[in-house]
Phi, psi and omega in degrees: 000134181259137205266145169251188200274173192281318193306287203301335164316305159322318190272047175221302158311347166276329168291310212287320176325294210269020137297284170313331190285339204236000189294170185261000186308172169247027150311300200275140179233158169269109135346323187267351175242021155288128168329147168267203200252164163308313189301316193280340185304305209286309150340277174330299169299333160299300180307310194303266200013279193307324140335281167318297186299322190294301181312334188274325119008299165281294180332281176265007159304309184295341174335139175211015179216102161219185213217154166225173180246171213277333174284337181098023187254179170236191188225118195278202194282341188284328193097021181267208192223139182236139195278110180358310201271330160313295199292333185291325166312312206274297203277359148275009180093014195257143181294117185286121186247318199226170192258137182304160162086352187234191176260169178281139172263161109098048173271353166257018170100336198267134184303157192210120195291141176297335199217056160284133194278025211184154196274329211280355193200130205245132184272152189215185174224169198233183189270336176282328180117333192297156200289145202210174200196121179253149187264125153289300208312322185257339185104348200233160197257126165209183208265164200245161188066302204244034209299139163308140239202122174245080182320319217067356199328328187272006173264225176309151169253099174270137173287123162297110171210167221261109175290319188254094174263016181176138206210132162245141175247139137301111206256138190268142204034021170108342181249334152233133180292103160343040216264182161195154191333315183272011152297328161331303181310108153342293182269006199234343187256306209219006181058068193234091209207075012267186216248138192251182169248038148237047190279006181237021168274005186237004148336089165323155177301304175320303198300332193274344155306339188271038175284132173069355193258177150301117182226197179197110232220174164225144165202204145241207178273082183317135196295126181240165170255001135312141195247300183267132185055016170328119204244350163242142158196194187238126188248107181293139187277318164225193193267105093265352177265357229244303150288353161077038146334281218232178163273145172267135178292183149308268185319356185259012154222152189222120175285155220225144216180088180297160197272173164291135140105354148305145205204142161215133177272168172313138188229107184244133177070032163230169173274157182195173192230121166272162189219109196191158170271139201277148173218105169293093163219077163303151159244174201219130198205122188038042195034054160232142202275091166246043163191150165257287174251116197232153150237131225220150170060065152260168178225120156292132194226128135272000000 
């Protein structure tokens, strides 16, 4: 029997390693071609910014020729075109950050708030002026503080008539009466589809009682552009109104008015429970109801 030598053993066994290594099972992963994690996504997108921004910068700091034009912009040594105001930053020694007359953007361009509360909402404005605020989570733009209010007026028509005709609460460790969004609900209370703006003359009694009583509810923080002390917000019956999924009914919100000397930061994407006394007070806004439900002298309970 014939022995073969130590070199070829090693090269015959370094061919069998370096076959399997290249096979199709799905055992073997590459590393370098696995999706990266959210987190390394999120990074990444910091460094590029960041980057990006620190070279346009350096680009015009290094100008050392320009020309100017009849509009008041310059021109470098390149021939690219600079912005007046850019250029005046620059040549008083000051870090050129913004164009006169605009805000910072931005990675799709869109204004962007000094006190966006979160890496998660990028604040913007809409052609109406209003103030507006887009979710990474979802991709979609809606207005921040406040969400727009969906009456339905052009859908279903519902007869009113009264479903939850007796309502008991419980009150916890004694002190606020338990509620929750579907006592609230409109169509789920009274087939109320759209909400008129005398929806609180077919209030059942349980409901219109708790006007003024203490209660205590869960939701979440409808997206604001303050991040920190916040001493108002609006508390969304789920995150998808949280994420501008959907339109909010009336009734799927309550502006919330923290007690003195209460204070909060912004809370994204999860549920918590305020505690305050409810004030049953519509507004009307084209004879349409667009605030309903408010809570006033609250705490956020985490």
């Amino acid at each position: 029997m014939r022995h073969l030598p130590l070199e070829s053993a090693f090269l015959a066994t370094l061919v069998i390693m370096t076959g399997c290594g290249q096979g199709t099972s799905p055992e073997f992963v590459d590393f370098k071609q696995t999706a990266p994690s959210e987190l390394d996504r999120e990074q990444n997108q910091k460094t590029d910014s960041a980057s990006a921004a620190t070279t346009e910068v350096a680009a015009v700091s290094n100008t050392k020729e320009t020309t100017t034009d009849n509009a008041g912009s310059k021109t470098d040594a390149t021939g690219s075109a600079v912005p007046a105001a850019v250029a005046a930053e620059t040549a008083n020694g000051g870090t050129a950050t913004t164009v006169a007359g605009q805000q910072p953007t931005g990675d799709a361009g869109s204004t962007v708030a000094t006190n966006t509360p979160s890496e998660n909402a990028t604040a913007a404005g809409d052609s109406r002026g209003e103030k507006m605020v887009t979710s990474r989570q979802s991709g979609l733009t809606g207005p921040a503080d406040a969400p727009g209010v969906d009456n339905a007026a052009e859908g279903e028509h519902r007869e009113i008539q009264l479903l939850i005709p007796e309502k008991h609460f419980r009150k916890e460790l004694g002190q606020a009466f338990r509620v929750t969004y579907d006592d609230l609900d409109l169509l789920k209370v009274l087939n109320m589809e759209p909400v008129p703006a005398d929806a609180v003359s077919h209030f059942p009694d349980w409901l219109s009682e708790l006007d003024g009583k203490p209660v205590r509810i869960r939701g979440f923080m409808y997206p604001t552009f303050a991040a920190t002390d916040l001493t108002e917000f609006v508390l969304a019956r789920d995150n998808g109104i949280c994420c501008f999924v959907r339109k909010p009914k009336v009734y799927d919100i309550i502006g919330v008015t923290l007690a003195d000397g209460e204070k909060t930061d912004y809370i994204e994407g999860r549920p918590f429970d305020v505690q305050g006394i409810l004030r049953i007070d519509p507004a009307a806004d084209d004879n349409n109801l667009s605030r309903l439900y408010r809570i006033e002298q609250a705490k956020v309970i985490h």
